[in-house]
C-alpha positions in Angstrom: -51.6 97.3 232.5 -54.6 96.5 230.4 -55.6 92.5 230.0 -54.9 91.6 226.3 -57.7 89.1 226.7 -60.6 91.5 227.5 -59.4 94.3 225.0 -59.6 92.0 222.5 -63.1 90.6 223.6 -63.9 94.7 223.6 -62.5 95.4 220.1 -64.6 92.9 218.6 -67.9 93.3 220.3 -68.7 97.0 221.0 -66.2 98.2 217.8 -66.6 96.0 214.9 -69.3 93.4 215.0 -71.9 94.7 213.3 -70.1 93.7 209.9 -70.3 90.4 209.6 -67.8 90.6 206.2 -65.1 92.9 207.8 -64.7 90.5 210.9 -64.3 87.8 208.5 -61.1 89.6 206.8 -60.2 90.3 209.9 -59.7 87.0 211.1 -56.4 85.8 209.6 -54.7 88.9 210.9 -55.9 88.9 215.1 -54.0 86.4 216.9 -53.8 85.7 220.5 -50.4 85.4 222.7 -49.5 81.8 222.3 -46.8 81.2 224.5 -44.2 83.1 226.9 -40.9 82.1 227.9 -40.4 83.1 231.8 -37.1 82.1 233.3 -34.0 80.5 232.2 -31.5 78.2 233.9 -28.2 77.3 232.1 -26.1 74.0 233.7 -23.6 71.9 232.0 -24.1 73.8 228.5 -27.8 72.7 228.6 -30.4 75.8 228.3 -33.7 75.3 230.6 -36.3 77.2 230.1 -39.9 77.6 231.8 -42.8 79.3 230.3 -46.7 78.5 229.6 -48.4 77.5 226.0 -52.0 78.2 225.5 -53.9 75.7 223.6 -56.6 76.4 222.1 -59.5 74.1 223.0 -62.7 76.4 221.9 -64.8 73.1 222.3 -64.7 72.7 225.4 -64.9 76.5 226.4 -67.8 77.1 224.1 -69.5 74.0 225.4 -68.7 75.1 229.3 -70.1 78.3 228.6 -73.5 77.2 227.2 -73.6 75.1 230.3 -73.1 78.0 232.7 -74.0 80.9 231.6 -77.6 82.0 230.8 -77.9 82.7 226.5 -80.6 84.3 226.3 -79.5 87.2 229.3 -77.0 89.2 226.8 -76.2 92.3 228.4 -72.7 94.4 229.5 -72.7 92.5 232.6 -72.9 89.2 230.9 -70.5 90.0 228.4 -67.7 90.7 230.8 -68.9 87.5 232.5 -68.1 85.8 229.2 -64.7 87.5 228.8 -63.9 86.5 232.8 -65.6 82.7 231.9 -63.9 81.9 228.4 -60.0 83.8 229.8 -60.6 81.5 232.9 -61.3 78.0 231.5 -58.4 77.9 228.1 -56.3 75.5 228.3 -53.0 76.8 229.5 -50.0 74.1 230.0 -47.0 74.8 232.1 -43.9 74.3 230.2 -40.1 73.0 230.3 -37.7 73.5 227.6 -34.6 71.9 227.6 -32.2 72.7 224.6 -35.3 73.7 222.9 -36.9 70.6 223.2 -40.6 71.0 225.0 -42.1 68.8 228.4 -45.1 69.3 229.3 -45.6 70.2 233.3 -49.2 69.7 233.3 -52.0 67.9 231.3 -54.1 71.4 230.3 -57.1 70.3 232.3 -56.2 73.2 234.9 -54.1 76.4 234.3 -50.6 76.4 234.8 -48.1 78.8 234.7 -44.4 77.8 235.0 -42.5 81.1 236.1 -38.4 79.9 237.8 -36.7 77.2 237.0 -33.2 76.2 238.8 -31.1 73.3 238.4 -28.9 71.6 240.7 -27.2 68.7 239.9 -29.3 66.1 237.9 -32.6 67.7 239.6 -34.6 70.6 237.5 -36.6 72.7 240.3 -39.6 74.7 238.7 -42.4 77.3 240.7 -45.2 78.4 239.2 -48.8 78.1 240.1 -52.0 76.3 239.1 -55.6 77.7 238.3 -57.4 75.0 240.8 -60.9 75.6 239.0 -62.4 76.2 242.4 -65.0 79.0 242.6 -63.5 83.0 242.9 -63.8 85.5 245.9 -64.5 89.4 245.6 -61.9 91.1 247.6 -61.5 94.5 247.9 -63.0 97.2 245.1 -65.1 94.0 244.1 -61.7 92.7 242.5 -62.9 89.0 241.4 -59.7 86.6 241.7 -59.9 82.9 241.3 -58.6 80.4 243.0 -54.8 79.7 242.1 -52.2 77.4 244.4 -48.5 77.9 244.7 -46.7 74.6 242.7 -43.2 73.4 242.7 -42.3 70.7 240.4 -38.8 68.6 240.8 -37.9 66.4 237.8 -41.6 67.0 236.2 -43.6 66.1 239.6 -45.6 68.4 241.1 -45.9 69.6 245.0 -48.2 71.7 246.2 -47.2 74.5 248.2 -50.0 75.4 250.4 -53.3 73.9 251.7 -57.1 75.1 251.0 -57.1 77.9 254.2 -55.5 80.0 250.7 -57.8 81.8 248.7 -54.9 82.5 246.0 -51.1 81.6 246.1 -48.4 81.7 243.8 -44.7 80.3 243.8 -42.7 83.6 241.8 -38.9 82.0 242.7 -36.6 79.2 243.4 -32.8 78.7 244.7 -31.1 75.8 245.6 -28.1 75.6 247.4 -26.8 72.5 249.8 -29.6 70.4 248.6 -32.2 73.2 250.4 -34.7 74.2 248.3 -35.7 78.1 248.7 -39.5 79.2 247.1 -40.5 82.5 247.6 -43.9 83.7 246.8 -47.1 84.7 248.3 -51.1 84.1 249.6 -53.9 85.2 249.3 -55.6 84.1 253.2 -59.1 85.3 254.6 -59.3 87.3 257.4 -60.1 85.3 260.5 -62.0 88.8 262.3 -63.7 89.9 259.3 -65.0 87.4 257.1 -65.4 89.7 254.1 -61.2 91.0 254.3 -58.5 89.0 252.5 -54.7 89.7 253.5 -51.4 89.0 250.7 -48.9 87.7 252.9 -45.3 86.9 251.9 -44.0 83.6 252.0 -40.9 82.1 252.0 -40.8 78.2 251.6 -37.9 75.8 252.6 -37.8 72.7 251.6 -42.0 73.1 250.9 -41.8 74.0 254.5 -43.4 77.8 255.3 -40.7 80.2 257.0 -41.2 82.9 259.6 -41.3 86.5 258.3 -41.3 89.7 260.2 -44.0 92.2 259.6 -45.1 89.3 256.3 -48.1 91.5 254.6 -47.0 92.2 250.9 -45.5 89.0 248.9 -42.5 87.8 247.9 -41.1 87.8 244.2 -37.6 86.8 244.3 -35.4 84.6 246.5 -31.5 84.4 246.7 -29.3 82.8 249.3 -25.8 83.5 249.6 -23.6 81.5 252.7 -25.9 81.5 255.1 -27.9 85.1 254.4 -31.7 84.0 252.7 -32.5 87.5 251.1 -36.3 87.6 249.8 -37.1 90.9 247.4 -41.0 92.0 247.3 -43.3 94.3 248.7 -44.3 95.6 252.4 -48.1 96.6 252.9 -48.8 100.0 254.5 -52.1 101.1 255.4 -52.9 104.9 255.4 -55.8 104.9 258.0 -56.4 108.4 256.9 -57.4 107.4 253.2 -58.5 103.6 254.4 -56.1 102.6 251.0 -53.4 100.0 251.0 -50.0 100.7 249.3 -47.8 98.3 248.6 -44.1 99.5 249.0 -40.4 97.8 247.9 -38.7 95.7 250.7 -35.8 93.1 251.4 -35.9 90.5 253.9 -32.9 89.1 254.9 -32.8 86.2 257.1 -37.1 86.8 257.7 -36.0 90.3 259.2 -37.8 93.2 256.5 -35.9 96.3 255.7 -37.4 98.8 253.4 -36.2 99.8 250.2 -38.7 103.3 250.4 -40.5 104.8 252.6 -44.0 103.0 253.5 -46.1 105.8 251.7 -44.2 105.3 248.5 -45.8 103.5 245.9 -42.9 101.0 244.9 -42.1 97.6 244.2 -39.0 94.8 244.3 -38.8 92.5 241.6 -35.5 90.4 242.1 -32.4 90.1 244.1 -29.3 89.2 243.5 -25.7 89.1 245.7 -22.5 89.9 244.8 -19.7 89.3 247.3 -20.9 91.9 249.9 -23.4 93.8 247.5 -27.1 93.5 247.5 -28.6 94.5 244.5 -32.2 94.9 244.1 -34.2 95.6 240.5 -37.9 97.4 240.8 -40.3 99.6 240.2 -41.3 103.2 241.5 -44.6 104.5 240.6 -44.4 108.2 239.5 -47.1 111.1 241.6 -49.4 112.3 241.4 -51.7 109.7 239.3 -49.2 106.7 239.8 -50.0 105.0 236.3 -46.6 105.2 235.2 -43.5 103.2 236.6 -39.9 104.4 236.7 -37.1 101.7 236.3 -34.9 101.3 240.1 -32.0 99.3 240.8 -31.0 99.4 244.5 -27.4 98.7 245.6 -27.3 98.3 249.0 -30.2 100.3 249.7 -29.8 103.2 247.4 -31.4 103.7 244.3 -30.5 104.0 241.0 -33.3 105.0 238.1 -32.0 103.4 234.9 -32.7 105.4 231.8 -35.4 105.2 229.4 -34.5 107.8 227.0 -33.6 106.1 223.7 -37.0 104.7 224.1 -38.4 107.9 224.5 -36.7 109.5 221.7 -37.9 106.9 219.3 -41.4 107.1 220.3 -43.0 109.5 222.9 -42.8 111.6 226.2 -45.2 109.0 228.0 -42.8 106.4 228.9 -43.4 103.5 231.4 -40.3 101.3 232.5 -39.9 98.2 235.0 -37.0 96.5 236.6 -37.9 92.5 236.6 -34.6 90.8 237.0 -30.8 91.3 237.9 -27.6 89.5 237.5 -23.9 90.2 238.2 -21.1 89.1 236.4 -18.1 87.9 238.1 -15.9 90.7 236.6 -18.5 93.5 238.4 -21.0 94.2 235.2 -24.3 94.4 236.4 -27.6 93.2 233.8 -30.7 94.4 234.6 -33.6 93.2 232.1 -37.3 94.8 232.3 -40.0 96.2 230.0 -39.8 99.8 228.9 -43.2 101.0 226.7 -45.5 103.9 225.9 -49.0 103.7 225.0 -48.6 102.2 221.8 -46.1 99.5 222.9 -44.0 97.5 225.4 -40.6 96.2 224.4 -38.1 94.2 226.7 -34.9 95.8 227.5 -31.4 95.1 229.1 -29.2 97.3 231.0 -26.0 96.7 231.4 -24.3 99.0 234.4 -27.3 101.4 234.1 -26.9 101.7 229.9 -30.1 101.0 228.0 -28.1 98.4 225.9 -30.6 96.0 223.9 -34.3 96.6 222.8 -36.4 93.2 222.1 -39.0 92.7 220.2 -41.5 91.4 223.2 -45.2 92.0 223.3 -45.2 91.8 226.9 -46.8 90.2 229.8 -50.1 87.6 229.8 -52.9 88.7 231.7 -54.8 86.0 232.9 -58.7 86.9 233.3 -58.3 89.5 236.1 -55.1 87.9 237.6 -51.9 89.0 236.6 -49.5 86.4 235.9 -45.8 88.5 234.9 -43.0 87.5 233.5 -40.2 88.8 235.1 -37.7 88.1 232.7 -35.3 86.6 234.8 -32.4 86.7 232.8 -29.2 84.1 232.9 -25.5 85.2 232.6 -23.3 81.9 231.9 -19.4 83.0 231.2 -19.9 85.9 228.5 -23.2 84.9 227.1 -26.8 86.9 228.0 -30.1 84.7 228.6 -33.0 86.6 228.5 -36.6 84.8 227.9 -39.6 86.4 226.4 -42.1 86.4 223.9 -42.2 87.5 219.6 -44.5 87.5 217.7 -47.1 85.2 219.5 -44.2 82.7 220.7 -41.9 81.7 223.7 -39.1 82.7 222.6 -35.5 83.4 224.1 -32.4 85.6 223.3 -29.0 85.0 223.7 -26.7 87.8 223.6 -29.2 89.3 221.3 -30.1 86.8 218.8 -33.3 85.4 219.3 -34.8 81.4 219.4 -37.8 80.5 218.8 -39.3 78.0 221.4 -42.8 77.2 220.1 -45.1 77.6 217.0 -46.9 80.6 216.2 -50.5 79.9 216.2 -52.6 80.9 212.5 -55.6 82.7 214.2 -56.8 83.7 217.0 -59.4 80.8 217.2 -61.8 82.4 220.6 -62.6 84.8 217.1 -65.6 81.2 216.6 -66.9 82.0 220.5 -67.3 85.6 219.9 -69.1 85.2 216.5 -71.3 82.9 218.5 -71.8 85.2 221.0 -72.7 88.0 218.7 -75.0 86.4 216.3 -77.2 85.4 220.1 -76.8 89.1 220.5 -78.1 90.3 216.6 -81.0 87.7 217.5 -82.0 88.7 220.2 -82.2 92.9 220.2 -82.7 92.7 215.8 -80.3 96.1 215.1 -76.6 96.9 215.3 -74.6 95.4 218.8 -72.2 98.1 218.7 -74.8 100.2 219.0 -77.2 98.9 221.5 -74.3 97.8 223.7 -72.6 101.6 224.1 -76.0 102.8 225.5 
């Protein structure tokens, strides 16, 4: 998955900036991803919805940058330091919709990304997670992450989840049932032997208390509690001492106990899970040997897999198809909805299945990518009576479809207003080396 942010940055600096006129027409037709619609939660006829709304605030970026990062030291290094700085410090607001109407989470001073809503009763549970500002670690394959804690918010007010010992946490899920509230998630912790290891550990909160986990490397990316069974969907960690690498493989923890979905060697992942009477149902990811760039769709049903087809996507476009899993829901007359992404290398378009049928294509750009953490939607669809829920993004706007038509949540920005920094930042770079960027900058 490529970062939307950075190619953009890329386009502009090493492929077209040495024509001061063209960027200029350019500018009315490059927009940025505005907003994203993440999860939906309908109660009493009333449609919530969470997302996050970037707002553009090139002020205070441009001003921050000045402040922090040398000018006069423009090089390929410093340029990806820009595009890591200025993806790092927009303005990115945590949002709540509710019957299309918009409440803010958060102010915009810090990141916030607002991924699984649940209501019960008169109280509106949200998880997500906030970009604390603090300075960024190099883990492993001098991976930069920032610093990002796991958030819950009930009724608009916000708890956080875990305590400074974590580098980087995230709340991906929440359930409620019997007034217990169920966040599953993960962090990010330092290694107490080895000062320069970091281990992802799984985490299942109750009641914004931490639960016990068995064999709790990986994270957690969906919760969903049935009687008195917790079941937590996510991702073992295997390490192949031979190779020294770290694979990250699909697995189901029910009451803290992990059973995998795959074997430990097999690249997979487990997006959501859902129960159905005495069926588990699981919706994933496989990655596909020998390079492992590409995914295949899976839906386990009690444990055994099922790869849900991509071929009218294929048809349409290419042979190089790439296909997720995100969420799954069962109706109570036995239809099973699985939504996910399914794209090529021109595209990515959100899909739903329903009982292993490709049945509805959407016209989604995708995930966000924030800086070099990856915040994804998992489209965690919502089945009330006979009508489909399924959240997104069109057309630079949070969007959300209901049995196929779409609504539009928020506005669609003009321009893609970071276009001001980057002209800034090339006419430092024209000054400074006197002939063509694109040029210079490729040696």
């Amino acid at each position: 998955m490529k970062n939307y942010i950075f190619i953009f940055a890329f386009v502009v600096l090493f492929c077209g900036a040495s024509d001061n006129l063209e960027r200029k027409n350019q500018e009315q037709t490059t927009t940025a991803m505005n907003a994203r619609a993440t999860s939906v939660f309908v109660s009493d006829n009333d449609v919530y919805i969470t997302g996050y709304q970037l707002n553009d605030n090139d002020e205070k970026v441009n001003a921050l940058w000045k402040l922090f990062v040398d000018q006069n030291n423009i090089s390929k290094d410093n340029i990806q330091k820009y595009n890591e700085f200025y993806s790092n410090n927009r303005e990115i607001v945590a949002k709540l919709w509710k019957n299309g109407i918009a409440q803010d989470l958060s102010d915009g001073d810090k990141q916030n990304f607002a991924l699984s809503v649940f209501v019960s009763g008169n109280d509106v549970y949200v998880a997500g997670c906030e970009n604390t500002g603090n300075q960024g670690y190099k883990v492993a394959n001098n991976l930069y992450i920032t610093t990002h804690i796991a958030k819950l918010w009930k009724n608009g007010i916000a708890q956080n989840l875990c305590n400074n010992k974590s580098l980087f946490s995230t709340a991906s899920s929440v359930f409620v049932l019997n007034k217990d509230v169920y966040v599953a998630g993960y962090e990010v912790l330092q290694s107490k032997k080895n000062q320069d290891t970091f281990n992802r550990v799984a985490r299942l909160w109750k009641n914004e208390k931490k639960q016990n986990l068995s064999h709790e490397n990986g994270y957690a990316n969906s919760v969903f509690v049935s009687g008195n069974n917790v079941y937590l969907a996510g991702c073992g960690e295997y390490f192949n001492s031979s190779t020294g690498e770290i694979i990250y493989y699909a697995a189901l923890w029910i009451n803290g106990l992990k059973h995998n979905l795959t074997s430990e060697n097999k690249r997979s992942a487990a997006h959501s899970v859902f129960v159905s009477g005495d069926d588990v149902f699981v919706a994933g990811i496989e990655y596909v040997p020998p390079d492992f760039s590409r995914k295949k769709p899976v839906l386990w049903k009690n444990g055994i897999a099922q790869y849900l087809n991509c071929d009218s996507i294929c048809n349409l476009m290419s042979d190089f198809v790439d296909g997720t899993a995100n969420s799954v829901k069962v109706t109570e007359d036995g239809n099973v909805y699985v939504t996910g992404f399914v794209c090529n290398s021109d595209r990515k378009h959100a899909v739903l299945w329903k009982n292993g049928v490709l049945e509805q294509i959407f016209d989604d750009k995708g995930v966000f990518l924030n800086g070099t953490n990856i915040i994804e939607s998992y489209n965690s669809l919502f089945i009330s009576e006979k009508d489909v829920y399924v959240p997104g993004n069109n057309d630079f706007c949070a969007v959300f479809w209901k049995n196929g038509a779409m609504h539009t949540l928020s506005e669609k920005p003009t321009v893609f207003s970071s276009y001001h920094l980057h002209s800034i930042l090339m006419e430092t770079i024209i000054k400074k080396n006197n002939k063509q960027p694109a040029n210079s900058l490729q040696k």
